[in-house]
C-alpha positions in Angstrom: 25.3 32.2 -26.0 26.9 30.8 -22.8 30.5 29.7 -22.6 31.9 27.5 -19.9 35.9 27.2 -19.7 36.6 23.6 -18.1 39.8 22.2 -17.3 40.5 18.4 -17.4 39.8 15.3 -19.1 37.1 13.3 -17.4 34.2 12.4 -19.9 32.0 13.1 -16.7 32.0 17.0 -17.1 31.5 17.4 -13.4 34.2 15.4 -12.5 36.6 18.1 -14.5 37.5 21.8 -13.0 35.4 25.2 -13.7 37.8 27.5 -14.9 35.3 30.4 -16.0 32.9 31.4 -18.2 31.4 34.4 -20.4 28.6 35.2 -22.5 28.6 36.3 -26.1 25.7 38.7 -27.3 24.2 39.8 -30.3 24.8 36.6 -32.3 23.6 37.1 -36.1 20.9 34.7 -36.4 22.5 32.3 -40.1 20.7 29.0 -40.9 18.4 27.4 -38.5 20.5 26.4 -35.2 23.8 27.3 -36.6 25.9 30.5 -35.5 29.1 30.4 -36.9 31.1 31.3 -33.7 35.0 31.2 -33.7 36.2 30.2 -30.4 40.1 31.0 -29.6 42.2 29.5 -26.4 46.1 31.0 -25.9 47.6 30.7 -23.2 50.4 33.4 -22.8 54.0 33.2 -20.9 52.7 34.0 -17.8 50.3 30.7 -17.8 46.8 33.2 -18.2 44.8 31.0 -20.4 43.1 33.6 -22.9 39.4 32.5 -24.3 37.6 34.3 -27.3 34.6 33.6 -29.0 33.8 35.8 -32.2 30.5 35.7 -33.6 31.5 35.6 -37.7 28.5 37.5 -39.0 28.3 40.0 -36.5 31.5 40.4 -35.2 30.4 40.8 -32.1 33.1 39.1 -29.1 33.4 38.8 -25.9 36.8 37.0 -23.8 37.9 35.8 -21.0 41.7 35.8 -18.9 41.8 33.2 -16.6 44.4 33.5 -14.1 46.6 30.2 -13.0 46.1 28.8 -9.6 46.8 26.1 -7.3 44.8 22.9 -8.5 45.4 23.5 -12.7 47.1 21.1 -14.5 50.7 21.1 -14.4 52.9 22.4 -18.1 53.8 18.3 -18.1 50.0 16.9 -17.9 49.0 19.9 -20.6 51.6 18.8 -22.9 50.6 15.0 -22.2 46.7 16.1 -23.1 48.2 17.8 -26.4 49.8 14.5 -27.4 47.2 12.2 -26.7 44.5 14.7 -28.4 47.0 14.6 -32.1 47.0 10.4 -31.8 43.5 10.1 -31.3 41.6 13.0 -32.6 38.6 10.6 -33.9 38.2 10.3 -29.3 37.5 14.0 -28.6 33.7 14.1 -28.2 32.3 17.8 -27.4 28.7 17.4 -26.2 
C-alpha cells in the first residue's frame, strides 16, 4: 500500500505540496477491502514531520522523516489548520 505525505489545504490535491511518500508491505489481508492500517504524524522539536503506518494484523511498518524546508507552512498557518480542523471536523473529507 502506497502512502503520499501532502502538505496544505487545497481541496484540489494538486494544488497542495508533495512532502514524501513510502510504501507499506506485507499487509494481512482482514475483510474484503479493509486493512486495518494505523497511520501516525509527529512532528518533533526540530520541525522533522515523522509518518508511520502500521499494519494491525501483521505488524508490519514502514515510516517516513521528512525534513523542513523553504516553502512548508509556517508554526502560525499549522496551528491555524489545527484550529479550524477542531471547529469543523464534519469538513475534513479524505478521498
Amino acid at each position: 500500500m502506497d502512502f503520499v505525505v501532502y502538505e496544505g489545504d487545497e481541496k484540489e490535491l494538486t494544488k497542495n505540496k508533495k512532502l514524501g511518500s513510502f510504501t507499506l508491505l506485507n499487509i494481512r489481508p482482514g475483510r474484503p477491502g479493509i486493512p486495518k492500517i494505523e497511520i501516525i504524524f509527529k512532528v518533533d522539536e526540530n520541525a522533522i514531520l515523522n509518518v508511520s503506518a502500521v499494519d494491525k494484523r501483521s505488524g508490519s511498518s514502514e515510516s517516513v522523516a521528512i525534513v523542513s524546508d523553504k516553502g512548508r507552512l509556517t508554526d502560525e498557518e499549522i496551528i491555524q489548520m489545527s484550529r479550524e480542523i477542531q471547529i469543523y471536523p464534519d469538513e475534513i473529507v479524505i478521498d
